[in-house]
TORFIDREN-968650 format. One line per field, with one value per residue (C-alpha): residue number from 1; x, y, z; chain. Coordinates in nm, 2 decimals, padded with zeros to 4 digits. Layout:
N
num c(NUM	...)
x c(X	...)
y c(Y	...)
z c(Z	...)
chaine c(A	...)
# end
This chain:
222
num c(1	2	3	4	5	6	7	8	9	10	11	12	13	14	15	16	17	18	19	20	21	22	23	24	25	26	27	28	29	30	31	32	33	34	35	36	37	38	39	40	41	42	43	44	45	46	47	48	49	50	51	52	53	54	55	56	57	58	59	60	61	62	63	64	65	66	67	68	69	70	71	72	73	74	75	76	77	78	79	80	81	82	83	84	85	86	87	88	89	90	91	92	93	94	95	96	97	98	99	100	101	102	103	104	105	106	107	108	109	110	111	112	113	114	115	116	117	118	119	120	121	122	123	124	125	126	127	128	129	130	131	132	133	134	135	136	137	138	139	140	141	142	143	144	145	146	147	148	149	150	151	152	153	154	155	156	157	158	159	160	161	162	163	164	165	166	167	168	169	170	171	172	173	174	175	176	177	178	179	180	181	182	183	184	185	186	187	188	189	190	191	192	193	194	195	196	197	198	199	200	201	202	203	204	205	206	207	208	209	210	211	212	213	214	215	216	217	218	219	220	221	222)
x c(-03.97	-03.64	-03.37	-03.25	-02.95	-02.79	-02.60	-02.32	-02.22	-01.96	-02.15	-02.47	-02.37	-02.09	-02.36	-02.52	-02.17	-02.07	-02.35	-02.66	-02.75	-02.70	-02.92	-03.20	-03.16	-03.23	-03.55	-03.69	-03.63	-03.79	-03.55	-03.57	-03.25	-03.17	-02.93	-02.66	-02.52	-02.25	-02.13	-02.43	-02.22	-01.91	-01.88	-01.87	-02.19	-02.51	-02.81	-02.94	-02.66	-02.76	-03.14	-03.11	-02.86	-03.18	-03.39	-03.20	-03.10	-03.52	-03.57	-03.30	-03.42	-03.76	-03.61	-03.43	-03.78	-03.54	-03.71	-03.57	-03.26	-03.04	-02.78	-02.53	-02.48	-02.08	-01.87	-01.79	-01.41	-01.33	-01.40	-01.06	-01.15	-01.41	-01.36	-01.34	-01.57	-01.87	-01.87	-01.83	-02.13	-02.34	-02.32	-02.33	-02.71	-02.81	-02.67	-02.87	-03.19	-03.18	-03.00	-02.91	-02.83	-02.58	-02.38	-02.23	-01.99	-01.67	-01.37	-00.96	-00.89	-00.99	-00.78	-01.02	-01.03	-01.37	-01.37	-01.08	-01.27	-01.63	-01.40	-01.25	-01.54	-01.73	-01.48	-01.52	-01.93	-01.94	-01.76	-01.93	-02.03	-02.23	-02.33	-02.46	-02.68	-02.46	-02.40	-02.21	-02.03	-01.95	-01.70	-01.79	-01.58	-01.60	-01.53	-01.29	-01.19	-01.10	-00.91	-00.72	-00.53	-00.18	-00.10	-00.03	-00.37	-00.56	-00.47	-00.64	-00.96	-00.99	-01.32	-01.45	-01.84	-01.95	-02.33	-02.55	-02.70	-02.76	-03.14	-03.09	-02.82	-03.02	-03.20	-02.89	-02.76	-03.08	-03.04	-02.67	-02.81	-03.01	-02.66	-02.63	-02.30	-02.15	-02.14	-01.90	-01.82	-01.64	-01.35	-01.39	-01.44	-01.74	-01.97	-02.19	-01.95	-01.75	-01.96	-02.12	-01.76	-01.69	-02.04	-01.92	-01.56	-01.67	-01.97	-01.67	-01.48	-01.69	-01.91	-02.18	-02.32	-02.29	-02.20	-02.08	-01.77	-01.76	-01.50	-01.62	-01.46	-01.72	-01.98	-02.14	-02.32	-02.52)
y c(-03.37	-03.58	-03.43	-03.40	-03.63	-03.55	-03.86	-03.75	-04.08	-04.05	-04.34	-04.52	-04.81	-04.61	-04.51	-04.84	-05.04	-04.76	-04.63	-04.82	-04.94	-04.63	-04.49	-04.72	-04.67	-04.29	-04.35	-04.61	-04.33	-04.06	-03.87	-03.73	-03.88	-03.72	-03.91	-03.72	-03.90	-03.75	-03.93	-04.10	-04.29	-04.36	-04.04	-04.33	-04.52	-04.61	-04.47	-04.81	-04.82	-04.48	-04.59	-04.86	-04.67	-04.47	-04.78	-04.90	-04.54	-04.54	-04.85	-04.82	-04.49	-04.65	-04.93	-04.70	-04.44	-04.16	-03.81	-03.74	-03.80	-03.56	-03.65	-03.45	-03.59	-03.60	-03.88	-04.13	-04.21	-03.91	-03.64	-03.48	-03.36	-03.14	-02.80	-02.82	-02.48	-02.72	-02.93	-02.73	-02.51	-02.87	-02.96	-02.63	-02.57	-02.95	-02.86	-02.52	-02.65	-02.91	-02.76	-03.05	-03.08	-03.43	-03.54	-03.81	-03.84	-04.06	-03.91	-03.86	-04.25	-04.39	-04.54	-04.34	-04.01	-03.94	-04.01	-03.77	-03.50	-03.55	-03.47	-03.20	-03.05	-03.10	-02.92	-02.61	-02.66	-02.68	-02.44	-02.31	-01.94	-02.07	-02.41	-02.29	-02.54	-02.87	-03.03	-03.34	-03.43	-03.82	-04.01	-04.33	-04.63	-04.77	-05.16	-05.17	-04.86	-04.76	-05.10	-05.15	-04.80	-04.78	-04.78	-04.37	-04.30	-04.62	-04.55	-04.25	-04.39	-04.45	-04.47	-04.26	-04.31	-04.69	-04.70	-05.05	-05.17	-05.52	-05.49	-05.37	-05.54	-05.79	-05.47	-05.33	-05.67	-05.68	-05.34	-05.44	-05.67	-05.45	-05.26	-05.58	-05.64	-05.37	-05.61	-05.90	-06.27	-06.33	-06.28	-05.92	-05.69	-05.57	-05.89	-05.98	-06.17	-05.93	-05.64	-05.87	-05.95	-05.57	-05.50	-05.76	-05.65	-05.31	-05.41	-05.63	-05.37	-05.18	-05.50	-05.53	-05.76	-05.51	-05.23	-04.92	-04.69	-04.35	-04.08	-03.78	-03.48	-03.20	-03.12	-02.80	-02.75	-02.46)
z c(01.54	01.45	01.31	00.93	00.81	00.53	00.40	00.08	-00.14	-00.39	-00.62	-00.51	-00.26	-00.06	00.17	00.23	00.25	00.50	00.69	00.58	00.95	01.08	00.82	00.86	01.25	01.20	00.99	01.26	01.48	01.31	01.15	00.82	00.63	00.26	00.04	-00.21	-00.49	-00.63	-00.96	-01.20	-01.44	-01.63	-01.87	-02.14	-02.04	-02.27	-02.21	-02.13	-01.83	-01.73	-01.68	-01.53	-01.27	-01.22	-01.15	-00.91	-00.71	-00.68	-00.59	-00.30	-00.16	-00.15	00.06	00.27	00.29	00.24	00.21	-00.09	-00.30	-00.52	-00.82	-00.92	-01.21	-01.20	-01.40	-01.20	-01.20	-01.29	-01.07	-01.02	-01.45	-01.32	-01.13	-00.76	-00.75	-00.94	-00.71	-00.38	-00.55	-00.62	-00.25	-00.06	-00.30	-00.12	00.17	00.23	00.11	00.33	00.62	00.80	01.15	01.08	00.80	00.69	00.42	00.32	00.46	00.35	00.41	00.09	-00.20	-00.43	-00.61	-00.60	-00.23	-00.25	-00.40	-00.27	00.06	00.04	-00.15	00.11	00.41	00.16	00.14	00.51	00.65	01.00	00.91	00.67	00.82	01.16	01.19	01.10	01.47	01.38	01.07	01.08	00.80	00.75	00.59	00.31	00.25	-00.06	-00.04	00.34	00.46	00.08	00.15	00.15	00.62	00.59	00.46	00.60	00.96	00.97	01.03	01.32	01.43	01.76	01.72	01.68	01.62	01.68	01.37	01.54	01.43	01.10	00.97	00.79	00.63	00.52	00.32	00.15	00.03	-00.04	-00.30	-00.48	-00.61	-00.86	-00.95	-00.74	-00.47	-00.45	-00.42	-00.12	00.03	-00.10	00.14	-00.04	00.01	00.20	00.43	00.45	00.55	00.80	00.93	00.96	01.11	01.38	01.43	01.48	01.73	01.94	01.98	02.20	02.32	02.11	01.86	01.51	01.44	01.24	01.34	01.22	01.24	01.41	01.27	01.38	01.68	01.79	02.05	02.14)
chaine c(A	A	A	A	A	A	A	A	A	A	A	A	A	A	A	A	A	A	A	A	A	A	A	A	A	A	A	A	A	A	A	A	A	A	A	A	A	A	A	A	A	A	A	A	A	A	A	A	A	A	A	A	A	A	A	A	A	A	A	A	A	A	A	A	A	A	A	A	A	A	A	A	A	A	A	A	A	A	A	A	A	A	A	A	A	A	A	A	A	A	A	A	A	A	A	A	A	A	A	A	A	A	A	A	A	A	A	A	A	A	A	A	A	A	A	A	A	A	A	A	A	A	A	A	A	A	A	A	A	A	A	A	A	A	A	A	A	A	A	A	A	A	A	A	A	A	A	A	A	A	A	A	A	A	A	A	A	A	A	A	A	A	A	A	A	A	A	A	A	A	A	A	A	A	A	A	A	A	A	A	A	A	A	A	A	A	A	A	A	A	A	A	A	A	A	A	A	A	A	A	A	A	A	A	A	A	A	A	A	A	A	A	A	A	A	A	A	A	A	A	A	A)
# end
């Protein structure tokens, strides 16, 4: 039996930009992977906007084959308005239901205030007495948001864990595309290009075609 991944994205795409091969890696693999979105839509959106978010979160989880997906339902932009105990409370109910062994979740590098938030809701949510079972938690970067912060909060990522993706990489573009207009002419970091030039900077690195660097913050073993 593989083992249950839980991955926690701030908005739909963070996870792909971040840690899409390494997602589609663990499913090829046989691991159960469960996907977390944290913000829905702009607290001003039509309803129009909002469906068509909804559209689109299905039609990537079917492309990933996750085993199921969850939306909190936050505003997007804007989650440093709601309570920090709504939020720990949101993930920690995902978070026991699931009970997953790894997690993977944006980190304290990013220029961005829900990656801000989403962080530090989660060091609450995952505390070890009542997480026993998490082994790894793994930060991922995010293109945009992780190399356009200011050096004393972009240098913390550093990353300790770099993951092959050189067979899925492909995958993971196609799935790119599917976020529409969330994804960007180059030369911004969050185009195609781009995350193909990052995929290959962080497989030379360690000697390998593509891949994906993670922060590893937590392990346990038992």
């Amino acid at each position: 039996m593989g083992a249950k991944v839980l991955v926690i994205a701030p908005h739909p795409d963070d996870e792909t930009l971040g840690a899409g091969g390494t997602l589609l890696r663990h499913i090829a693999s046989g691991d159960e992977v469960y996907w977390c979105v944290v913000t829905h839509a702009f607290a001003d959106s039509t309803e129009a906007y909002c469906k068509e978010r909804m559209l689109m979160i299905e039609k990537v989880s079917r492309a990933y084959g996750f085993a199921k997906y969850f939306l909190l339902g936050f505003p997007a932009a804007a989650l440093e308005t709601v309570p920090m105990r709504r939020i720990i409370d949101a993930l920690s109910k995902v978070i026991q239901e699931i009970k997953p062994e790894i997690v993977y979740s944006v980190g304290d590098s990013d220029v961005n205030t829900d990656h801000d938030v989403v962080y530090r809701a989660l060091m609450v949510a995952t505390k070890p007495v009542y997480t026993p079972f998490i082994q790894e938690i793994l930060l991922y970067e995010v293109p945009s948001s992780t190399n356009w912060a200011f050096p004393e909060k972009s240098v913390r990522f550093q990353p300790n864990i770099f993951v092959d993706i050189s067979r899925f990489i492909e995958r993971k573009i196609t799935i790119m595309r599917y976020f529409g207009e969330e994804i960007k002419t180059f030369p911004h970091a969050r185009s195609e290009e781009g995350v193909t030039a990052l995929a290959i900077f962080r497989g030379v690195q360690v000697g390998i075609t593509q891949a994906e660097g993670f922060r590893l913050i937590r392990k346990m073993i038992r």
